[in-house]
C-alpha positions as CSV (number, residue, x, y, z in Angstrom):
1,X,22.7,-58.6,63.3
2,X,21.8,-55.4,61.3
3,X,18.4,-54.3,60.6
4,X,18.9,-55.2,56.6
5,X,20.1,-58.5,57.4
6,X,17.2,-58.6,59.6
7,X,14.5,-57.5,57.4
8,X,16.2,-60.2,54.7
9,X,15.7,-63.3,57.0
10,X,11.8,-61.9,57.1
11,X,11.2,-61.4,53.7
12,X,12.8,-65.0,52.8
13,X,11.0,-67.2,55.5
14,X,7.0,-67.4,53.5
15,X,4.4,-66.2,56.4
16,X,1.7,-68.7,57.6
17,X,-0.8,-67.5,54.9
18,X,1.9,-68.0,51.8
19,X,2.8,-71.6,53.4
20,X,-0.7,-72.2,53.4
21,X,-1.1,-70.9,49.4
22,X,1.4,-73.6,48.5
23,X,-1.1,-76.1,49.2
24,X,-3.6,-74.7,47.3
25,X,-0.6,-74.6,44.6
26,X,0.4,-77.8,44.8
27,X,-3.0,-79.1,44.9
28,X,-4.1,-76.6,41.9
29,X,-0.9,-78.0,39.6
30,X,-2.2,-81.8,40.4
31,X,-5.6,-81.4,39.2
32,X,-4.5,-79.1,36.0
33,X,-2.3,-82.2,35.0
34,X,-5.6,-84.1,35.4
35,X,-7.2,-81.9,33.3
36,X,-4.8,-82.4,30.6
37,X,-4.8,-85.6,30.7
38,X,-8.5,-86.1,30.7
39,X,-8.3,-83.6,27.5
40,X,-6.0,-86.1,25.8
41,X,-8.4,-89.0,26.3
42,X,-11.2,-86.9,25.2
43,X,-9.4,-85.7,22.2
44,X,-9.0,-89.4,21.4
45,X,-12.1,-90.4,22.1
46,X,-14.0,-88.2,19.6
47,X,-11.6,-89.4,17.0
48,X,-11.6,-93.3,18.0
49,X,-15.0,-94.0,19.9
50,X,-13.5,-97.4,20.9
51,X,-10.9,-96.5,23.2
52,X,-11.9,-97.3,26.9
53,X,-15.3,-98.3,25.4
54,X,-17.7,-99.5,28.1
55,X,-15.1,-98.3,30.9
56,X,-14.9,-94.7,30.6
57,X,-17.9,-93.0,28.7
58,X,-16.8,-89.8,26.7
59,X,-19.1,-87.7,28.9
60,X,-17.6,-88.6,32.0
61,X,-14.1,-87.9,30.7
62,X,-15.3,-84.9,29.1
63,X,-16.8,-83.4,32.4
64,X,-14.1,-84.6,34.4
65,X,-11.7,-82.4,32.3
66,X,-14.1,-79.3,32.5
67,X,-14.4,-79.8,36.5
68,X,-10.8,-80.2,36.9
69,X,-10.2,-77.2,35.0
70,X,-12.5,-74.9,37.1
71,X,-11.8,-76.6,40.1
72,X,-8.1,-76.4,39.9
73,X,-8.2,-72.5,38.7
74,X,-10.3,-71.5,41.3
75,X,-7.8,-73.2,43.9
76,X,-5.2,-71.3,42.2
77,X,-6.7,-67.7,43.0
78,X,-7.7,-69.1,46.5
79,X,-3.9,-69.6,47.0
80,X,-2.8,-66.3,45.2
81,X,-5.5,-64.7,47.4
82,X,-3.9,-66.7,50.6
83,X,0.1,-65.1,49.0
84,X,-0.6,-62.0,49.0
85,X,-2.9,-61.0,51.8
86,X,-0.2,-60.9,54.7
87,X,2.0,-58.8,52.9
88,X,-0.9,-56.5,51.4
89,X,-2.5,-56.0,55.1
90,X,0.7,-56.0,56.9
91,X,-0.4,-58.6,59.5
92,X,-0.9,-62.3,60.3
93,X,-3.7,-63.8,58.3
94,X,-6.7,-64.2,61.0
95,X,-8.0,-67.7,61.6
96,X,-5.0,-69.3,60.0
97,X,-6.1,-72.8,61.6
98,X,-9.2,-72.5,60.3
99,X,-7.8,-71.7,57.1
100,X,-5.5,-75.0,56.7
101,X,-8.4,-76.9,57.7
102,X,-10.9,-75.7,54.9
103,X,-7.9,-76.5,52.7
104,X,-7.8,-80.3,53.7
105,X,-11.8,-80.2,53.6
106,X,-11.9,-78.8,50.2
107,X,-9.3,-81.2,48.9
108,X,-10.8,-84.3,50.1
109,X,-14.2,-83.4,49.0
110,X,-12.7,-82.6,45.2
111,X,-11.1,-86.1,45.5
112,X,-14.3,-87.8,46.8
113,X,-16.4,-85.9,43.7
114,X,-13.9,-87.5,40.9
115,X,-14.1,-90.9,42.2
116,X,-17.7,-90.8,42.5
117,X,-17.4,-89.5,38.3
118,X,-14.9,-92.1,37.4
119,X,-16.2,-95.2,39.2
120,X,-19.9,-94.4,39.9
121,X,-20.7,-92.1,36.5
122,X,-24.8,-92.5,36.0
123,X,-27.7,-92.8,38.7
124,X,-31.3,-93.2,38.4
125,X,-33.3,-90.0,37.6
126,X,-33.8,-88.9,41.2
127,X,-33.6,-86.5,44.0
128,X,-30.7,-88.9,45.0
129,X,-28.6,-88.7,42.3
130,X,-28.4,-85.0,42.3
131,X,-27.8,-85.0,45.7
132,X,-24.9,-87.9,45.9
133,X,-24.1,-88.6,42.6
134,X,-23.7,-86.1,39.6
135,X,-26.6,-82.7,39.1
136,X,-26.5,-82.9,35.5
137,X,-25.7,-79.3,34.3
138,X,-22.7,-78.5,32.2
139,X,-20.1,-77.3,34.1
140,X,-21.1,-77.5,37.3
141,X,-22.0,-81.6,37.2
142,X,-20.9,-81.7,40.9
143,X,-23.5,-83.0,43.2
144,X,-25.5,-81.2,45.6
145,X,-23.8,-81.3,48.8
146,X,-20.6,-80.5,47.2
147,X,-22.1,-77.5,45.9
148,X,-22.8,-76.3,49.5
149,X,-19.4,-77.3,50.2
150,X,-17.7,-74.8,47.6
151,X,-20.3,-71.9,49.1
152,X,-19.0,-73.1,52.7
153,X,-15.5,-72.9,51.7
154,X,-15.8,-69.7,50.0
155,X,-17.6,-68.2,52.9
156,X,-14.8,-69.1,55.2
157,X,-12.2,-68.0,52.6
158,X,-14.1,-64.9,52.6
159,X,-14.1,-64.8,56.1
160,X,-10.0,-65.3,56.6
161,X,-9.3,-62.3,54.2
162,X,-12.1,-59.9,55.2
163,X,-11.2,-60.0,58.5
164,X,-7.4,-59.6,58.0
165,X,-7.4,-56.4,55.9
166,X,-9.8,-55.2,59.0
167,X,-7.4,-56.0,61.2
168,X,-5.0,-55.2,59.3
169,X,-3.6,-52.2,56.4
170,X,-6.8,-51.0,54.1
171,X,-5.9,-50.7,50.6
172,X,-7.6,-49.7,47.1
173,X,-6.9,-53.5,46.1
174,X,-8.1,-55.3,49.3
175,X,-11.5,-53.2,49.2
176,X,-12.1,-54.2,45.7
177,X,-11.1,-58.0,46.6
178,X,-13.4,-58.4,49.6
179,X,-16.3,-57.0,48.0
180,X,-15.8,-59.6,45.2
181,X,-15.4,-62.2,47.3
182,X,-19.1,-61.7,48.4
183,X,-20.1,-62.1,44.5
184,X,-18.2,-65.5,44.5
185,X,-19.9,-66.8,47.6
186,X,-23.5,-65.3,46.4
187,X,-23.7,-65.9,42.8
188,X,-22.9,-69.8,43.4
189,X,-26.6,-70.2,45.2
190,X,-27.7,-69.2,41.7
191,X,-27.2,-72.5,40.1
192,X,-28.4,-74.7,43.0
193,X,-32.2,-75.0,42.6
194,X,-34.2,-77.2,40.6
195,X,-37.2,-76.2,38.2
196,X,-38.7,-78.2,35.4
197,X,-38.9,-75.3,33.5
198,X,-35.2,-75.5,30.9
199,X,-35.7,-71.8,30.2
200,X,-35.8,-70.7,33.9
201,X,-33.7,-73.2,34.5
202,X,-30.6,-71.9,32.0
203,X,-31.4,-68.3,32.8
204,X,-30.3,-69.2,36.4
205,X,-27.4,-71.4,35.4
206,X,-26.2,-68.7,33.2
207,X,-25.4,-66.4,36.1
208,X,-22.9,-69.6,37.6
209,X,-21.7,-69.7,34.2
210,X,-21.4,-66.2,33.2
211,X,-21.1,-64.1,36.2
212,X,-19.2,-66.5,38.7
213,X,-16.5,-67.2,36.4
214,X,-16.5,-64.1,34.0
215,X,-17.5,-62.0,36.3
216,X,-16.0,-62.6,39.7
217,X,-13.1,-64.6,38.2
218,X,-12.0,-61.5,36.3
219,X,-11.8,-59.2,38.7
220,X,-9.8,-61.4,41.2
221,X,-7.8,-61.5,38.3
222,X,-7.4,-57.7,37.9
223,X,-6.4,-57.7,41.6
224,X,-4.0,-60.7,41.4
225,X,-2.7,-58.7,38.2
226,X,-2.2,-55.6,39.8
227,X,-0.3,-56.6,42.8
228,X,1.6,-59.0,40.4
229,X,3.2,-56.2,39.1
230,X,4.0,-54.3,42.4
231,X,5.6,-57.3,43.6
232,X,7.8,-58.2,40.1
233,X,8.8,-54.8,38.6
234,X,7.9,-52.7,41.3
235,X,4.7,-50.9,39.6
236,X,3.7,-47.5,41.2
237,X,0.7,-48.3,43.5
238,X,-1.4,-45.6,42.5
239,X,-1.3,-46.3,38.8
240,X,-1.6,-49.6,39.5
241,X,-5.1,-49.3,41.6
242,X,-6.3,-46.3,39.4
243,X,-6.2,-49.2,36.1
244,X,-7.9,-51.8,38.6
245,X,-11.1,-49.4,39.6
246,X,-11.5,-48.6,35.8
247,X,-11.4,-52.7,34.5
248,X,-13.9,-53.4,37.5
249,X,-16.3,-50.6,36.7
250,X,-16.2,-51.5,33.3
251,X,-16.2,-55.0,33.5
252,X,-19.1,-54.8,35.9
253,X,-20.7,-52.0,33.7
254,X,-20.7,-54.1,30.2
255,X,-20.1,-57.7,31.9
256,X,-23.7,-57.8,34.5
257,X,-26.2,-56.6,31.1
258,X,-23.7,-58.6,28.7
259,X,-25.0,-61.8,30.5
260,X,-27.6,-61.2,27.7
261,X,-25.5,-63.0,25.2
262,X,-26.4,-66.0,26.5
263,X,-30.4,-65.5,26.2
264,X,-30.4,-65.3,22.9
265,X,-31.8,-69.1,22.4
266,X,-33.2,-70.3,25.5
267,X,-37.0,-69.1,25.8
268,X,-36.0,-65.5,27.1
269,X,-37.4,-62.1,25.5
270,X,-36.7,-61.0,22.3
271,X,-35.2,-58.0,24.2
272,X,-32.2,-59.6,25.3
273,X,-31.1,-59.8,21.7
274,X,-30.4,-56.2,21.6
275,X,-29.3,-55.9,25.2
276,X,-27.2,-58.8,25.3
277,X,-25.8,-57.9,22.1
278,X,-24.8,-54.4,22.7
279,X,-23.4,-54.9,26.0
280,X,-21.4,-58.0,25.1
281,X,-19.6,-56.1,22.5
282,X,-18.5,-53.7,25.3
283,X,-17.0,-56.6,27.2
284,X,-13.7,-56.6,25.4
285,X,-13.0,-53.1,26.3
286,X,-11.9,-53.7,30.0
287,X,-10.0,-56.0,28.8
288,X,-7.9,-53.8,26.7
289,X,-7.4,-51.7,29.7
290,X,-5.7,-54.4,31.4
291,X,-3.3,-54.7,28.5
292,X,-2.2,-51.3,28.3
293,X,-2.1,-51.1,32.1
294,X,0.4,-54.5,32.1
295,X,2.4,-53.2,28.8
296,X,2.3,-49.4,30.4
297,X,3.8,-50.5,33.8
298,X,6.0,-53.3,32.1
299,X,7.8,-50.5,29.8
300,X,7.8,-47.9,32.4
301,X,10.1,-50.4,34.2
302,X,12.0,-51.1,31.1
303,X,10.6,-55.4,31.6
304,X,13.1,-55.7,34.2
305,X,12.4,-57.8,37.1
306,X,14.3,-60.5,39.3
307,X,11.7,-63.2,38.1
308,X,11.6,-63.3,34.7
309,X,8.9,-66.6,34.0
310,X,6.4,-64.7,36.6
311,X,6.7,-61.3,34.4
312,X,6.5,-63.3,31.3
313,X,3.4,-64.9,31.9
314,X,2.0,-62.2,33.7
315,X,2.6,-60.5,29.9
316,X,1.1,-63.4,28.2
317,X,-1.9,-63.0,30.5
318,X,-2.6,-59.5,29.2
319,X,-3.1,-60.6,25.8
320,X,-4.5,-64.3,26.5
321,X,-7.0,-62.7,28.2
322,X,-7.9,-60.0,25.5
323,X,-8.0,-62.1,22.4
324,X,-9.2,-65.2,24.0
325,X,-12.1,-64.2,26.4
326,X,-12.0,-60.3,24.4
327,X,-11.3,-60.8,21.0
328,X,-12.8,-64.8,20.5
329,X,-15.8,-63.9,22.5
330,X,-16.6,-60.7,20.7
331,X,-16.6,-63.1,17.3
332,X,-19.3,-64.7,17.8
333,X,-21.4,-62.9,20.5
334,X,-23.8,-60.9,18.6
335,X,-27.1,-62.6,17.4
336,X,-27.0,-62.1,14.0
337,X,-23.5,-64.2,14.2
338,X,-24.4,-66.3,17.2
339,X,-27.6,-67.6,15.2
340,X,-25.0,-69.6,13.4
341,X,-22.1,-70.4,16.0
342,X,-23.8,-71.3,19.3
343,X,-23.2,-74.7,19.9
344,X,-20.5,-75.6,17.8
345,X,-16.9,-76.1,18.3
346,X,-16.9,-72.4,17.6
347,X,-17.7,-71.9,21.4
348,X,-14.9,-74.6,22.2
349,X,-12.5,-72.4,20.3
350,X,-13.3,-69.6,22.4
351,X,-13.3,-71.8,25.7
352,X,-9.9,-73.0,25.4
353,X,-8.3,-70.1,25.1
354,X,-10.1,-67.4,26.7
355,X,-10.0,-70.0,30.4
356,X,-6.0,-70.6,29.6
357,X,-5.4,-67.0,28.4
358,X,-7.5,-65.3,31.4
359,X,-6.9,-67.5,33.8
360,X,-4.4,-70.3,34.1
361,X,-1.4,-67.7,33.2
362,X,-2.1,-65.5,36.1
363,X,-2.1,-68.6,38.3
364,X,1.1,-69.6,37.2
365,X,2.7,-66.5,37.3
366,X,1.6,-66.3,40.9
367,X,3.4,-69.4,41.4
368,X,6.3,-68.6,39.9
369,X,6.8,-65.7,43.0
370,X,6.2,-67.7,45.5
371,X,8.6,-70.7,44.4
372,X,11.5,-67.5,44.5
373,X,10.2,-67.0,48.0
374,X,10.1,-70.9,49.3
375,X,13.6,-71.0,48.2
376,X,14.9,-68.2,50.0
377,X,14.0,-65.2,47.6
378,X,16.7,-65.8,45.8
379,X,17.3,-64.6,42.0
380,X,15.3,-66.0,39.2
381,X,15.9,-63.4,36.2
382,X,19.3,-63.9,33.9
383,X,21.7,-65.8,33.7
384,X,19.8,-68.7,35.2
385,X,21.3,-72.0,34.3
386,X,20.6,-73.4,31.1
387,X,19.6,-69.7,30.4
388,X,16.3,-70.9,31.8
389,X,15.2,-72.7,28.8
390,X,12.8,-75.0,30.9
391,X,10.1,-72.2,31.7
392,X,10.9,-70.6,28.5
393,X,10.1,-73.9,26.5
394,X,7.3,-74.4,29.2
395,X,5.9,-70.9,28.4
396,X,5.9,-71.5,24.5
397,X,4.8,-75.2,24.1
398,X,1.7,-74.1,26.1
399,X,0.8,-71.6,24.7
400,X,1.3,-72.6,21.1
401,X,-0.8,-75.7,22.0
402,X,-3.5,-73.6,23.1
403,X,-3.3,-71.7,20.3
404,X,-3.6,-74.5,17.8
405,X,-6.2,-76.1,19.7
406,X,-8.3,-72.9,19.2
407,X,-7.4,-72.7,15.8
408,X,-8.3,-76.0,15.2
409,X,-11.6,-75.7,16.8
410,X,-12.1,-72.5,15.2
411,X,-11.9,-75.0,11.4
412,X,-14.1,-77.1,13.2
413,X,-16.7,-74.9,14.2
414,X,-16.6,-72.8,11.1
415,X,-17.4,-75.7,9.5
416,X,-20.4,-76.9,11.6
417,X,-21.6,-73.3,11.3
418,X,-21.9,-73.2,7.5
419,X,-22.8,-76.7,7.0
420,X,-25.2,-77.2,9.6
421,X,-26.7,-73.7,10.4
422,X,-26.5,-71.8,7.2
423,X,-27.4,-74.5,4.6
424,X,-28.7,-77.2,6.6
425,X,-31.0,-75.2,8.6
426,X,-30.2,-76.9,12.1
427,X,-32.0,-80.3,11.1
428,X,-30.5,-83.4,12.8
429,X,-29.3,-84.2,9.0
430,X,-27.7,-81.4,9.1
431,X,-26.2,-81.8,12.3
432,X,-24.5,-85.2,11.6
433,X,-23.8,-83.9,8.1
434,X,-21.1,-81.2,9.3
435,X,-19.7,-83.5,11.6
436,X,-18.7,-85.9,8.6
437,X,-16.8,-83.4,6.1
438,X,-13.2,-83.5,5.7
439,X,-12.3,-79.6,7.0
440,X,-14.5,-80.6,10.7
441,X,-12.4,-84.1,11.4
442,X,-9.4,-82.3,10.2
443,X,-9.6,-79.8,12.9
444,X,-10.1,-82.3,15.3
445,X,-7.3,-84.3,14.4
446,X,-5.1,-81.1,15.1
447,X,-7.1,-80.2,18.2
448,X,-5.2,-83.8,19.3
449,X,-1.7,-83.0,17.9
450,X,-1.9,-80.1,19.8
451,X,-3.2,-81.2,22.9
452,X,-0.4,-83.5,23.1
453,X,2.1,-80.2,22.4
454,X,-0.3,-78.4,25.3
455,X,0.6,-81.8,27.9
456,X,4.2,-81.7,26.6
457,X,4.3,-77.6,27.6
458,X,2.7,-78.8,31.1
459,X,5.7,-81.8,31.5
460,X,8.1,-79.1,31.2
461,X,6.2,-76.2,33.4
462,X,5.8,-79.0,36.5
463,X,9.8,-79.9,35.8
464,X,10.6,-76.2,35.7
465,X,8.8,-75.6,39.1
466,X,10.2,-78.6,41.0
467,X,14.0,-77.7,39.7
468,X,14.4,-73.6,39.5
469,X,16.0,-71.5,41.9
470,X,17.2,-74.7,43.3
471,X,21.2,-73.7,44.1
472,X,20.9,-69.9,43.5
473,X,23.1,-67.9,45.6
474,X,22.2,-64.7,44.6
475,X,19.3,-63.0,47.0
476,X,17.2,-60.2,45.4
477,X,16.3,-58.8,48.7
478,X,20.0,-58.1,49.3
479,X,20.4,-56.7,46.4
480,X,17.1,-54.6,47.1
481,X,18.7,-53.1,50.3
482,X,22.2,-52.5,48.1
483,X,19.9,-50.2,45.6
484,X,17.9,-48.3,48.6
485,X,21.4,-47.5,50.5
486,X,23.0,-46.5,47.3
């Protein structure tokens, strides 16, 4: 056997950390169908209050679609994480059995927290509740020994990669990973004490909210990006971890101080209007960074790559995340603006796409390279059959549904905005008022139409990954070893 057909067999078998990340995928994929779905019923249920009355209360459905959503992204990194880290460090992942049980932990425990929504839903106002039941706080509703769960199973997370790139290579990328993974594990503790006090109370929840998922999220994102495109057109490394330091300084630099944005209204100082509005309008410029650093390294390599859907969402995750978490947040994030759009469906808009723009397209991509490697690295660029329309119709039908959802919401929240805030002055009247006129239940009605495109989009992703590559002959890494003897 020669040493190319050697090296081949190794790079098609998936090592013990990849085989673990397709768990996490798998797992991550089940729990964003649940999120669609939930989205759908919600989208119904604002528009016809009777469905499922008395069985499944719009909050319930509402938070179970929000949970699911961070839940299943953050299992998504966790196996892109898990994908890359033998191949970055150039050895076995460390406490592999460890690793496959905190998988199997973590996955029971999500299952045992959406049962206890669906089928258990309110408890009395006690200790008890928060503990076993539900903790109350948008977003992070799950109850308290779940919440030391996640922190557990981030710790040991951390623990698995930390000690691999020490035992391992040392790159610009791991050092920048590991030292976020301590942020992930720390700022959770932030949201898990009680106070009567709802100022003190949302200050602290704010830095879950804010800098766990905006924060921490982003730059495992900028990591996940950057050796993304190493690994699908072959990006210089340098380059690539020169763009990464300058996102995380910047997005550390503006991101930390822009956290102000979200005191504006709660009880804090008046100082945090200026601070929180000046640093938040900094926040988009990282993310412009990371689109010229995708589009740079993309048309440096002329967009070739033997995996086509992985490049293309890793291009529509460039500019998801910069209008949807740059350019939507910017809109409304300065307080002479967000006087009148906090609260409204405004925010929504922004929500949708900047989490699906950010966040879910990186995961997918991710995926996308390791389905080419579970079946046998083969080639997943042109002339795939059908011409590939699946992940190309997958790739458009999502994000068009996003897009109209945000639009729609955008209507929507306009709408609240100047009927509620600007002439109605925030009364209850007022409230109700905007929620009545034609343009507001218009833009819910398209939020639903294209929700229903966004599940369609997700029909054809899950069919797309179950079915591509399936029968390909052609290997890439062949072909690689052809192009270095040449």
């Amino acid at each position: 056997m020669t040493q190319a057909t050697m090296d081949t067999a190794t790079e098609q078998t998936p090592n013990p950390g990849q085989l673990l990340a397709m768990h996490y995928f798998v797992a991550a994929m089940v729990l964003f169908a649940a999120q669609i779905v939930f989205g759908v019923i919600a989208a119904l249920q604002y528009l016809y209050p009777e469905i499922l009355y008395n069985q499944l209360d719009f909050s319930v459905v509402r938070m179970v679609h929000i949970n699911a959503m961070v839940v299943w992204m953050l299992m998504g990194f966790i196996g892109s994480i898990y994908w890359l880290v033998e191949d970055e460090a150039e050895t076995p992942l460390v406490g592999a059995g460890l690793a496959r049980l905190n998988f199997w932990i973590l996955s029971a425990a999500v299952t045992v927290v959406v049962l206890v929504y669906l089928f258990v839903q309110i408890g009395p106002g006690e200790l008890r509740s928060i503990w076993l039941i539900n903790e109350g706080r948008e977003y992070i509703e799950a109850p308290r020994w779940a919440d030391i769960g996640i922190v557990v199973c981030v710790l040991i997370f951390f623990y698995n990669i930390a000690a691999t790139f020490m035992k391992g290579r040392w790159s610009g990328i791991s050092g920048v990973l590991v030292l976020d993974l301590v942020a992930l594990a720390g700022l959770y503790l932030a949201g898990m004490w009680f106070t009567p006090n709802i100022s003190i109370d949302q200050h602290w929840w704010w830095w879950v909210i804010h800098l766990w998922v905006e924060a921490t999220w982003e730059v495992l994102v900028g990591c996940i990006m950057a050796w993304g495109l190493i690994r699908t057109i072959g990006a210089d490394r340098r380059i690539v971890t020169t763009w990464l330091y300058i996102e995380v300084a910047m997005m550390f630099g503006s991101g930390i101080l822009g956290l102000g944005h979200h005191y504006f209204w709660i009880g804090t100082p008046e100082y945090w209007l200026t601070i929180g509005g000046f640093f938040s309008a900094l926040e988009p410029v990282p993310l412009v960074a990371m689109v010229v650093h995708a589009i740079y390294d993309a048309g440096r390599h002329g967009f070739k790559s033997n995996n086509h859907p992985a490049l293309a969402w890793l291009i529509a995750h460039a500019f998801g995340n910069f209008f949807g978490a740059g350019v939507w947040g910017f809109m409304h994030t300065l307080p002479q603006i967000n006087l009148y759009t906090h609260g409204t469906q405004w925010t929504s808009s922004h929500g949708h796409l900047a989490f699906f723009g950010a966040y879910a397209t990186i995961v997918i991509a991710i995926i996308y390279l390791a389905i080419q490697k579970a079946r046998g690295d083969v080639w997943m660029s042109g002339d795939l059959p059908g011409n590939g329309w699946r992940w190309k119709w997958a790739l458009a039908l999502l994000n068009i549904g996003v897009l109209g959802m945000t639009m729609a919401l955008l209507v929507s929240g306009y709408e609240q905005s100047f009927i509620e805030r600007a002439l109605g002055g925030s009364t209850w009247s007022a409230y109700f008022q905007a929620q009545q006129t034609e343009w507001f239940m218009q833009g819910m009605y398209w939020r639903m139409v294209f929700g229903w495109v966004t599940a369609a989009g997700l029909a054809i992703l899950l069919w797309d990954m179950l079915t591509i590559g399936r029968g390909e002959k052609r290997p890439v890494a062949q072909l690689r070893h052809l192009a270095a003897s040449a």
